[in-house]
TORTORVO-609451 format. One line per 8 residues: number of its first residue (from 1); their letters; for each residue x, y, z of N, C-alpha, C. Coordinates in steps of 0.05 Angstrom, whole numbers, plus 5000, padded with zeros to 4 digits. Each point is the difference from the previous one (the first is absolute). Example, Ala and Ser with C-alpha at 12.3 -4.5 7.8 and 13.67 -1.06 7.14 Angstrom:
2
1	AS	5264:4886:5156:4982:5024:5000:5018:5024:5000; 4993:5021:4986:5016:5024:5001:4985:5022:5014
END
This chain:
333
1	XXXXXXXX	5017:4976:5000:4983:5024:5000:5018:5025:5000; 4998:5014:4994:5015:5023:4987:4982:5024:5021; 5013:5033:4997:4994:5012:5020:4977:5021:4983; 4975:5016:5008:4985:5013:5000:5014:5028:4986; 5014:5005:5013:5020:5028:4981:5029:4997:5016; 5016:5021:4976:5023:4996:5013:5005:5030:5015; 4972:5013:4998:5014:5029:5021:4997:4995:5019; 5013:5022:5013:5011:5005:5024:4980:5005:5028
9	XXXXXXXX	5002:4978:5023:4978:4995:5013:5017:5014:5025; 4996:5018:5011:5009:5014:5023:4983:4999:5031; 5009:4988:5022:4979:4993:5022:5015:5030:5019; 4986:5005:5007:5006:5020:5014:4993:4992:5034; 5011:5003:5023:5011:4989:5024:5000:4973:4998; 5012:4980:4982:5013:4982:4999:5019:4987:5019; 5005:5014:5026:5013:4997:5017:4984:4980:5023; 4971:5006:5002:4980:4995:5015:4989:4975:4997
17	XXXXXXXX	4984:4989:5016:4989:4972:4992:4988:4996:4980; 4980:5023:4998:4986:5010:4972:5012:4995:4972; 5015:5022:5006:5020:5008:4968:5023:4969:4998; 5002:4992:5017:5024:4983:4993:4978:4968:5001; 4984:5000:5002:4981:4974:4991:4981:5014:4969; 5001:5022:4999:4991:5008:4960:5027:4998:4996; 5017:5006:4995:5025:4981:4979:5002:4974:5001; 4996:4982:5020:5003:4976:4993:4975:4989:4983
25	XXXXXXXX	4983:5009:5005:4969:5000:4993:5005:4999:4966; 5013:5033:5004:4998:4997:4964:5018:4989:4982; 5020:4993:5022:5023:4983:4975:4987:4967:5010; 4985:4992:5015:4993:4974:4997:4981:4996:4981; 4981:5026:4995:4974:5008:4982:5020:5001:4972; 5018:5001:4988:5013:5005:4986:4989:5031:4981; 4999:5017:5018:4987:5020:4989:5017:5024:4985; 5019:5000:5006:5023:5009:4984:5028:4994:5007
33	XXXXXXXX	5027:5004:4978:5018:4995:5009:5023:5023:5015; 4988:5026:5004:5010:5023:5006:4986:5002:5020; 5006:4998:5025:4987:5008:5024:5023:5021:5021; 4983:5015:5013:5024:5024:5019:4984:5001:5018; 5020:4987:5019:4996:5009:5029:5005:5033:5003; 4983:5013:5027:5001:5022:5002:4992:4996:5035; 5023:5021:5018:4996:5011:5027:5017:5015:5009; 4993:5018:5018:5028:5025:5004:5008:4975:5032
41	XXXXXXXX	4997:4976:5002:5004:4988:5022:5030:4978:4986; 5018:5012:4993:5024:4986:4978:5007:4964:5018; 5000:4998:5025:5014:4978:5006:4985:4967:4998; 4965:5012:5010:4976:4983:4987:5005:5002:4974; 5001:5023:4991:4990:4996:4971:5024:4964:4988; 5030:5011:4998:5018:4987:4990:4990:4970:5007; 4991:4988:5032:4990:4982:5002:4980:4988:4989; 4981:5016:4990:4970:4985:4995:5024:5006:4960
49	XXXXXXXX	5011:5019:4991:5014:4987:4973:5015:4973:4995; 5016:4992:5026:5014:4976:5011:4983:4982:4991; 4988:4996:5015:4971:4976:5014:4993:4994:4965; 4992:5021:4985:4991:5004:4978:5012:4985:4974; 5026:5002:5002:5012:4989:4986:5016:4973:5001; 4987:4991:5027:5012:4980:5014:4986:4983:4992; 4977:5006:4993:4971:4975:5003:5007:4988:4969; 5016:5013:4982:5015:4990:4975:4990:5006:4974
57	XXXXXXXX	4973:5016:5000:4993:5008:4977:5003:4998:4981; 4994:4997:4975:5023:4992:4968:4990:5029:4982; 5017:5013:4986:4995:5019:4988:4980:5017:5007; 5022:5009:5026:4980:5028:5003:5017:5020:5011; 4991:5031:4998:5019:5019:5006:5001:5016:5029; 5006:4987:5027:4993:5007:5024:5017:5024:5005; 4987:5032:5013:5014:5022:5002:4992:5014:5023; 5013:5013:5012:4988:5011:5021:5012:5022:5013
65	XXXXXXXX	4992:5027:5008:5006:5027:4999:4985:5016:5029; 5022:5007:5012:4988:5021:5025:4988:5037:4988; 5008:5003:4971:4989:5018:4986:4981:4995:4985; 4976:5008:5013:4984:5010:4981:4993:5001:4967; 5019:5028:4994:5008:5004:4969:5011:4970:4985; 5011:4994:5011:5021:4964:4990:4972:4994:4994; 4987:4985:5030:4979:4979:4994:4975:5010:4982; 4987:5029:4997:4975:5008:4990:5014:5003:4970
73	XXXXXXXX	5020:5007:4989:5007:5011:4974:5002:4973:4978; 4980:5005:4987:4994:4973:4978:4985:4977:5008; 4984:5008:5031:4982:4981:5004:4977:5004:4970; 4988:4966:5004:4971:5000:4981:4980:4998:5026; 5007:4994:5007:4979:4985:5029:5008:5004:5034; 4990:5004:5016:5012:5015:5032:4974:4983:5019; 5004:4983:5011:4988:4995:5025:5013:5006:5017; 4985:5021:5029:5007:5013:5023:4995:4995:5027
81	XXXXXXXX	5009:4980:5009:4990:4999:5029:5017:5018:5018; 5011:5020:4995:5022:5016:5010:4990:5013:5023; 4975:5002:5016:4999:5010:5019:4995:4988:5030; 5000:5014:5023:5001:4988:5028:4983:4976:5006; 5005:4977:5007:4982:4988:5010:4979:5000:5026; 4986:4979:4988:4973:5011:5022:5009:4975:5029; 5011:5016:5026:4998:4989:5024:4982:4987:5015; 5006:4986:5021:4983:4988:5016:4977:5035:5019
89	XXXXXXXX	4980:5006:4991:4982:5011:5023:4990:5032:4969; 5016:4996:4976:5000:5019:4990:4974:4984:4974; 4981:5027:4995:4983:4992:4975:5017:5013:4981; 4995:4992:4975:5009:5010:4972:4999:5032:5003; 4979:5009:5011:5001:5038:4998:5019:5010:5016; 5008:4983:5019:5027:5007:5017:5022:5011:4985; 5001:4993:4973:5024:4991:4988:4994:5024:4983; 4986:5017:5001:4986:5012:4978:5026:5028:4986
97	XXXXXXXX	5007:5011:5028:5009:5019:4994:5030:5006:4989; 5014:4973:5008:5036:5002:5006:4996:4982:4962; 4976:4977:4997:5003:4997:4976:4988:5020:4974; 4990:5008:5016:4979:5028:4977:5034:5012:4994; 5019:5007:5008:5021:5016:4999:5020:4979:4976; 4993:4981:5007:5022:4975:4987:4986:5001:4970; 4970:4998:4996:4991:4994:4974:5001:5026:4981; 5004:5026:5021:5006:5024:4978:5018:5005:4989
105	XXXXXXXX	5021:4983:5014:5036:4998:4987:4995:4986:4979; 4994:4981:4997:4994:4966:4994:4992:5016:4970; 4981:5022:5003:4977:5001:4974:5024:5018:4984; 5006:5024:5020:5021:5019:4982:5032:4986:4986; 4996:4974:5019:5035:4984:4993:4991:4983:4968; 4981:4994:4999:4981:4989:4970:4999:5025:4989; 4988:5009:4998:5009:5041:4979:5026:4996:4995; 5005:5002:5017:5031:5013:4998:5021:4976:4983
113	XXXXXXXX	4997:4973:5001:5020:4979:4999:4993:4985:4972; 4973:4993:5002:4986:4974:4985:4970:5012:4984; 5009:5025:5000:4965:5010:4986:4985:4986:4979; 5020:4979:4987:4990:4981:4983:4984:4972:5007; 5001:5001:5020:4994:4972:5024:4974:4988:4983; 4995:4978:4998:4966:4993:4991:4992:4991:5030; 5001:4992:5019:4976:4992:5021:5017:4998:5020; 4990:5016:5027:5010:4996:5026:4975:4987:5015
121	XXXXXXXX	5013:4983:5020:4982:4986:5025:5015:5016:5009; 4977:5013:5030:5009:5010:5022:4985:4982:5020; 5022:4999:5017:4995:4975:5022:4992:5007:5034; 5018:5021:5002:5003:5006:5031:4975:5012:5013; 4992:4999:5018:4967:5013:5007:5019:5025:5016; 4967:5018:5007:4978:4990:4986:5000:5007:4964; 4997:4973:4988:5003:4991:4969:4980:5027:4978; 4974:4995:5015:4986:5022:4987:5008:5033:4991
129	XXXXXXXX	5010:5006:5030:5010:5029:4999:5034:5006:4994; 5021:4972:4998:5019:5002:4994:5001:5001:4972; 4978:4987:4986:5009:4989:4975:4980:5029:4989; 4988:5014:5012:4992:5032:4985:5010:5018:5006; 5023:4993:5016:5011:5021:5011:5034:5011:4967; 5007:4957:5002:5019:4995:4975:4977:5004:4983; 4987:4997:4982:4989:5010:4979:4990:5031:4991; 5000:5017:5027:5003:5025:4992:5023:5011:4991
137	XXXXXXXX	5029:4997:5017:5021:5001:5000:5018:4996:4971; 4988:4981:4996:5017:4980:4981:4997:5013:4971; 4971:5010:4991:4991:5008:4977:4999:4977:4981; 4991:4974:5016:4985:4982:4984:4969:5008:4989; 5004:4983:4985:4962:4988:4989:4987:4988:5026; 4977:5000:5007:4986:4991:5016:5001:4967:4994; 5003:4985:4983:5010:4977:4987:5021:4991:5007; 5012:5011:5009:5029:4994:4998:5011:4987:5030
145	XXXXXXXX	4988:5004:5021:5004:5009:5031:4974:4977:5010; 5005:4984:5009:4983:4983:5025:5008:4989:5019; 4987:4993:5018:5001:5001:5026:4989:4967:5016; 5017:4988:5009:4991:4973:5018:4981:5006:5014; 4976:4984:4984:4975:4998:5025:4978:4978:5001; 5019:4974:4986:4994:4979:5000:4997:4985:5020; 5021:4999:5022:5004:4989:5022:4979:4994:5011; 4985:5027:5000:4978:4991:5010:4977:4980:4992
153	XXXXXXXX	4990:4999:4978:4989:4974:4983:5012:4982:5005; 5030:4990:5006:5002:4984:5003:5001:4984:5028; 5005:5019:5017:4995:4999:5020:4966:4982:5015; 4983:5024:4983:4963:4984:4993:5009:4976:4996; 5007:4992:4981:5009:4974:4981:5006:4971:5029; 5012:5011:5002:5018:4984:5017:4982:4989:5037; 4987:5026:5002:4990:4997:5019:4967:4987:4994; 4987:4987:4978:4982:4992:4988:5015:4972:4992
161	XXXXXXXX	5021:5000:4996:5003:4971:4996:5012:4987:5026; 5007:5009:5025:4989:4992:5017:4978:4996:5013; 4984:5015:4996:4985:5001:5015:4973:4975:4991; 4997:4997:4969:4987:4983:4983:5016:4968:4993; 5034:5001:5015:5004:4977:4997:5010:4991:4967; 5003:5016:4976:4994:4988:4974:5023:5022:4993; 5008:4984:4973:5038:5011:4985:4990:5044:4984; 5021:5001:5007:4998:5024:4989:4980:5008:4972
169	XXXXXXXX	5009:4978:4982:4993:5005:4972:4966:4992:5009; 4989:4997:5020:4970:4995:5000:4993:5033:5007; 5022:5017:5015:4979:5026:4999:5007:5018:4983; 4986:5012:4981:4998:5019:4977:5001:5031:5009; 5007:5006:4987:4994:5039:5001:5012:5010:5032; 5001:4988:5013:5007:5021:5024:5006:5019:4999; 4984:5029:5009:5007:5022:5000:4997:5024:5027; 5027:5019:4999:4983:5020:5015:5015:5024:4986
177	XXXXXXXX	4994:5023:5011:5000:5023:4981:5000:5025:5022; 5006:5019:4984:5006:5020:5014:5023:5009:5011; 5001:5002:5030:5029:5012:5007:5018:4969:5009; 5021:5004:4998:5020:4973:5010:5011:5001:5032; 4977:4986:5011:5008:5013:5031:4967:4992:5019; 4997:5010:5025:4988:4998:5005:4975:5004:4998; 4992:5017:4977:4970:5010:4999:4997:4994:4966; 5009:4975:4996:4991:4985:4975:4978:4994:4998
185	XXXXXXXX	4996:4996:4983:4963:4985:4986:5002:4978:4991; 4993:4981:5019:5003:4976:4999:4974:4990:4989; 4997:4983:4962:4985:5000:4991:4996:4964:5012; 4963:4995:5001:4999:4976:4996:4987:4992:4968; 4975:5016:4988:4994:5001:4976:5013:4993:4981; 5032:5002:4991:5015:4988:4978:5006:4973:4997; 5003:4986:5030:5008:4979:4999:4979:4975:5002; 5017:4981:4991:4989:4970:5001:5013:4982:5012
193	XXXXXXXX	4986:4980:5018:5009:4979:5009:4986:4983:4989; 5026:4976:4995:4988:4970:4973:4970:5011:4991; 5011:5027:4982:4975:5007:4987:4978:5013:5011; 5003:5001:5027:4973:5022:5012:5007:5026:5003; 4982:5007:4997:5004:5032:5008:5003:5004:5037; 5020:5011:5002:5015:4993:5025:4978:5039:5016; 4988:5006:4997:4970:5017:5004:4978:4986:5008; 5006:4974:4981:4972:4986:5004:5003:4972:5024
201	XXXXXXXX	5026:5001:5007:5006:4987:5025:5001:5007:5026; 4997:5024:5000:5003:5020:5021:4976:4995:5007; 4992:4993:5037:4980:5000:5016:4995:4975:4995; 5006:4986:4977:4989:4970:5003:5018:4979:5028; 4990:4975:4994:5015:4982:5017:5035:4998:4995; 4998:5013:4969:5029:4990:5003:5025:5021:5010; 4979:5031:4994:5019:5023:5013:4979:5016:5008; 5002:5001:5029:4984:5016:5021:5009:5023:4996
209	XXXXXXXX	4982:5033:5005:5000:5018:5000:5026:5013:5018; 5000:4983:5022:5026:4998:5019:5027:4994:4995; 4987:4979:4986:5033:4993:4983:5015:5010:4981; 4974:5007:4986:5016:5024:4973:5008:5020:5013; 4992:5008:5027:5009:5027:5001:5033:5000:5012; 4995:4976:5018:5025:4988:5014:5016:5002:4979; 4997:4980:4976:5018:5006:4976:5022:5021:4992; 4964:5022:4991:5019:5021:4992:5016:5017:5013
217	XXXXXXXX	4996:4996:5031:5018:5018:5019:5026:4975:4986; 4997:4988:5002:5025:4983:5001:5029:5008:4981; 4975:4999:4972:5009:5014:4978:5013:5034:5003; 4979:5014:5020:5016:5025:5007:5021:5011:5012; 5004:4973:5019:5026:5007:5015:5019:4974:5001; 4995:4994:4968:5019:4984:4988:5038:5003:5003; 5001:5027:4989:5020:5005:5013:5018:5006:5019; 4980:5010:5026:5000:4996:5028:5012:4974:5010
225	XXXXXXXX	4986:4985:4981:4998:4971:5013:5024:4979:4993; 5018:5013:4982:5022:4993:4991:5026:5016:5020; 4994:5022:4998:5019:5015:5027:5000:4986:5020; 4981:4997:5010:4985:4982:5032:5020:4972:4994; 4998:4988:4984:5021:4974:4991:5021:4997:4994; 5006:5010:4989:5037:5011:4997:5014:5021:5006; 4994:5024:5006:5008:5014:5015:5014:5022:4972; 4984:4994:4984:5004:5021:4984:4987:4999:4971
233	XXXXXXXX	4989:5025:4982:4976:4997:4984:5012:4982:4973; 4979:4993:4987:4998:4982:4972:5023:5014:4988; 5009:4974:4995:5020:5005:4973:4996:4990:4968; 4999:4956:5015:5002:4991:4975:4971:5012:4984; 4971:4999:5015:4986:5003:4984:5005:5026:4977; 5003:5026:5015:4994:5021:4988:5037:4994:4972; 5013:4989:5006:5019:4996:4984:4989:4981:4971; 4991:4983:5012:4982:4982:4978:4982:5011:4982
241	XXXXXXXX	4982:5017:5006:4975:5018:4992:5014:5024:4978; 5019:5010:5016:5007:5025:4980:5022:4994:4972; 5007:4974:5010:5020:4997:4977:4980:4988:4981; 4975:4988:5003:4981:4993:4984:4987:5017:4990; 4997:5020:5006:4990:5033:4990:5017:5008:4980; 5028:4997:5002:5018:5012:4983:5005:4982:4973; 4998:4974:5001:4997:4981:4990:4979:4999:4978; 4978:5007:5006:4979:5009:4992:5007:5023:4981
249	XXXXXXXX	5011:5021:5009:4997:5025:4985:5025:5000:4980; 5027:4977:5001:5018:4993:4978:4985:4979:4980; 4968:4994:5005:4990:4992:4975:5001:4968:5007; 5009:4993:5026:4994:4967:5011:4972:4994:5004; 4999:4986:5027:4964:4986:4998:4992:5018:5021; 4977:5007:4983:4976:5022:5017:4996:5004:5027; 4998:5013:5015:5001:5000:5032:4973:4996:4996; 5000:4985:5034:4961:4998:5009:4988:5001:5012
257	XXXXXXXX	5020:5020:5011:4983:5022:5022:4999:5027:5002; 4990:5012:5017:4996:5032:4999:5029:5006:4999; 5000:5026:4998:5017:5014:4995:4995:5029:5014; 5014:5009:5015:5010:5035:5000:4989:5014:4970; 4995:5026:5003:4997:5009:4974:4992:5023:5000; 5009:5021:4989:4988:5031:4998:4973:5002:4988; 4986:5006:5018:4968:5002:4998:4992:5030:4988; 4984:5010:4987:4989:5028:4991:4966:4988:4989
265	XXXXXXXX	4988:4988:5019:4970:4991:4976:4986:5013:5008; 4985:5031:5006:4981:5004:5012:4992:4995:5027; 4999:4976:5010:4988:4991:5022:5029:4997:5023; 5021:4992:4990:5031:5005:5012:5016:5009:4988; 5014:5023:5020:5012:5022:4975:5031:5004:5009; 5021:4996:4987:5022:5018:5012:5013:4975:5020; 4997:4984:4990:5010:4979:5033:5015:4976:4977; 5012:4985:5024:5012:4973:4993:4987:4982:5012
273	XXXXXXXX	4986:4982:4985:4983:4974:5028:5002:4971:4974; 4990:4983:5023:5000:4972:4982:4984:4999:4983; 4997:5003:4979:4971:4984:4975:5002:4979:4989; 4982:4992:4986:5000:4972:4983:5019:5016:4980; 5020:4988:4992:5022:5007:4984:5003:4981:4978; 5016:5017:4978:5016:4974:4980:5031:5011:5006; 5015:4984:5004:5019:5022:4988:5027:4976:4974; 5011:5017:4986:5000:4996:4970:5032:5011:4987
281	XXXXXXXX	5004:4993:4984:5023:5018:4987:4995:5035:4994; 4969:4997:4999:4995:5029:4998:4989:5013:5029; 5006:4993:5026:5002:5005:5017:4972:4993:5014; 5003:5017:5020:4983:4984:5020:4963:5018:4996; 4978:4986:5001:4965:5009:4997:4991:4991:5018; 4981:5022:5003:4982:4984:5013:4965:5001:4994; 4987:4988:5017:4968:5003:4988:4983:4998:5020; 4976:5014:5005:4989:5011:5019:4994:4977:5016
289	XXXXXXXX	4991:4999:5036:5002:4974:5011:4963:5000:5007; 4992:4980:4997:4970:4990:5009:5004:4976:5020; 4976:5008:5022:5001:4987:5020:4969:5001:5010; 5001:4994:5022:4971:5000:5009:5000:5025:5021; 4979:5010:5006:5001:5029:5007:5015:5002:5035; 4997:4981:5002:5021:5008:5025:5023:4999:4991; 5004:4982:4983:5039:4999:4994:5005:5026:4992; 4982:5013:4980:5008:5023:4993:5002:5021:5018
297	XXXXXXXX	4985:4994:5016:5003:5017:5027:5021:5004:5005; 5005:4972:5013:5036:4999:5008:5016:5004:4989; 4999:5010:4962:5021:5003:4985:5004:5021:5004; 4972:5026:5001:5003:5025:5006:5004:5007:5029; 4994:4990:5018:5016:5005:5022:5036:4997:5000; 5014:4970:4987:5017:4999:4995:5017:5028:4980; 4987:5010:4982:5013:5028:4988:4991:5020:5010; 4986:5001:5017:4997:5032:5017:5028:4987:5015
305	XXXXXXXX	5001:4982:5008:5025:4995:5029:5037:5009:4981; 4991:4988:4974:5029:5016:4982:5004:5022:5004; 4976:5015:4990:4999:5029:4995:5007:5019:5021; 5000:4981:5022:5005:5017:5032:5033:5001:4996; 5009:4978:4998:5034:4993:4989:5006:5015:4981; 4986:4999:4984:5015:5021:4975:4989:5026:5012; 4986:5012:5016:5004:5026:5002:5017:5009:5024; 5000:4977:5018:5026:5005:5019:5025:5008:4985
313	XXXXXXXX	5011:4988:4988:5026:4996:4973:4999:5033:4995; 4972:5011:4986:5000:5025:4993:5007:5017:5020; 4985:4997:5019:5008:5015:5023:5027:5002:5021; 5011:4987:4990:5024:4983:5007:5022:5025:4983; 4984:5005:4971:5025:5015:4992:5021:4986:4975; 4986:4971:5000:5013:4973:4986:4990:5006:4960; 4977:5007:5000:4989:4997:4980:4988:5025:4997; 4992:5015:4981:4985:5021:4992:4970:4998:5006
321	XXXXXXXX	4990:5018:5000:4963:4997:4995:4999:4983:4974; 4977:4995:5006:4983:4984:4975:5005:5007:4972; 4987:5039:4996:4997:5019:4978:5036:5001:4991; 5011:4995:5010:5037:4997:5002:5008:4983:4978; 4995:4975:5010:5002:4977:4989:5009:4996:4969; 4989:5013:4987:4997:4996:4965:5036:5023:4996; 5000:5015:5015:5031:5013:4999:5017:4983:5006; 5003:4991:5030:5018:4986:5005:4998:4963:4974
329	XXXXX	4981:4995:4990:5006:4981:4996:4971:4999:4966; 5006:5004:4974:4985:5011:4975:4983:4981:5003; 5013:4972:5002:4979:4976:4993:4973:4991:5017; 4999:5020:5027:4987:5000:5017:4976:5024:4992; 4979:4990:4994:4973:5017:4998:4979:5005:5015
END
């Protein structure tokens, strides 16, 4: 099997559990043969390049740079988990401000380095407001820039095939939507279990009103619940997920799940949240979400709860007003 392209795949904090499990990810994915490590942390970095080239690889080009300019100049492709991780006692918004600062470098270091780039994953939370924070910055296409917010579906996923006892490939569609974090919209309406509408199981004998709900907390503080167990947040998953995003957008096999994504439809405006997505060689879409009227509830509760984040950011001093926006960044309307 031969590789997806031969440009230049640049991971940015590659030093981290994160970044240094998406390079292995994508040279085991055989997703290109130009990959660049990237961290201003030089003594991890050289290690996780070590480790890298240790595992024996065959024709591939392993590189790795405490500069910036080195690693962004002649990228095609940039996945970023480059910001602080999330601690034991801290939610994702904790993180909001020291990374709000990291993703405006992040956006201006893409201007400035790689303005040619076709598709960045932004990884680091909070994912929604980091990855609009790099897409203003950056003077990408709204296409161009998505954001991990799969985890969570899969997360649903996972916690339904326990809970029903039966192999993954029996549950369909799992979805949730909205913000990536705690005030998600956790859909039951899309999915199926061995073919039922996993809506139309709810309150029956086989999933009590109790239990779904039990569920979806479960699903909400999914990530919590991984801190609580190892003593520090997701790696392999969110490493797995985003290199499949990028994978996806070098023209490999389709992602199939939500996605991050710059929203402008009328009904959500100006924000980054999860949608039903494609994302593609021609970058990343999305298409409006239907649910049943409470989910939508919770979808719009979930983007009023962004919009509070993105206007903190503003107020913060991080990002311009809204009416701003189309200056600092043309492709933004």
């Amino acid at each position: 099997m031969g590789f997806l392209t031969n440009e230049k795949l640049t991971i940015v904090g590659a030093a981290g559990m994160i970044g240094s499990n998406m390079a292995q990810t994508a040279l085991m994915m055989k997703l290109t043969p130009n990959v660049c490590l990237y961290d201003p942390y030089g003594p991890a970095l050289e290690g996780v390049a070590e480790e890298l080239l240790q595992c024996g690889f065959e024709n591939v080009n392993i590189t790795y740079s405490t500069d910036i300019k080195e690693a962004l100049t002649g990228a095609g492709y940039i996945v970023s988990s480059g910001g602080a991780a999330r601690k034991a006692g801290m939610t994702r918004e904790d993180l909001l401000k020291g990374n709000a600062q990291i993703a405006e470098q992040f956006g201006k270091d893409i201007r400035l380095y790689c303005p040619e780039v076709k598709h960045v994953v932004v990884v680091f939370n909070p994912a929604d407001i980091t990855g609009l924070i790099t897409l203003l910055y950056s003077g990408l296409k709204p296409a161009q820039v998505s954001t991990l917010a799969a985890l969570d579906s899969t997360r649903l996923q996972n916690e339904l095939v326990k809970y029903f006892r039966v192999p993954a490939s029996e549950i369909k569609n799992c979805r949730t939507y909205g913000g990536h974090g705690e005030q998600m919209a956790v859909f039951a309406s899309t999915t199926d279990v061995n073919g039922v509408a996993l809506d139309k199981l709810i309150g029956s004998d086989k999933l009590s009103e109790k239990d779904w709900n039990d569920l979806k907390q479960r699903v909400i503080q999914g990530g919590k619940h991984i801190i609580d167990l190892r003593g520090r947040s997701s790696f392999q998953s969110p490493a797995y997920l985003s290199i499949e995003m990028i994978a996806a957008a070098m023209g490999g096999t389709p992602f199939r799940w939500p996605a991050g994504v710059y929203v402008s439809s009328g009904k959500f405006n100006h924000i980054m949240m999860a949608m039903e997505t494609s994302i593609t060689k021609d970058g990343v879409h999305y298409r409006e979400v239907e649910g049943t009227l409470q989910e939508e509830k919770e979808l719009e509760n979930s983007y009023n709860h962004l919009c509070k984040l993105r206007d903190e950011v503003i107020a913060m001093g991080i990002i311009p007003p809204i009416d701003k926006w189309h200056d600092l960044n043309p492709n933004i309307k």
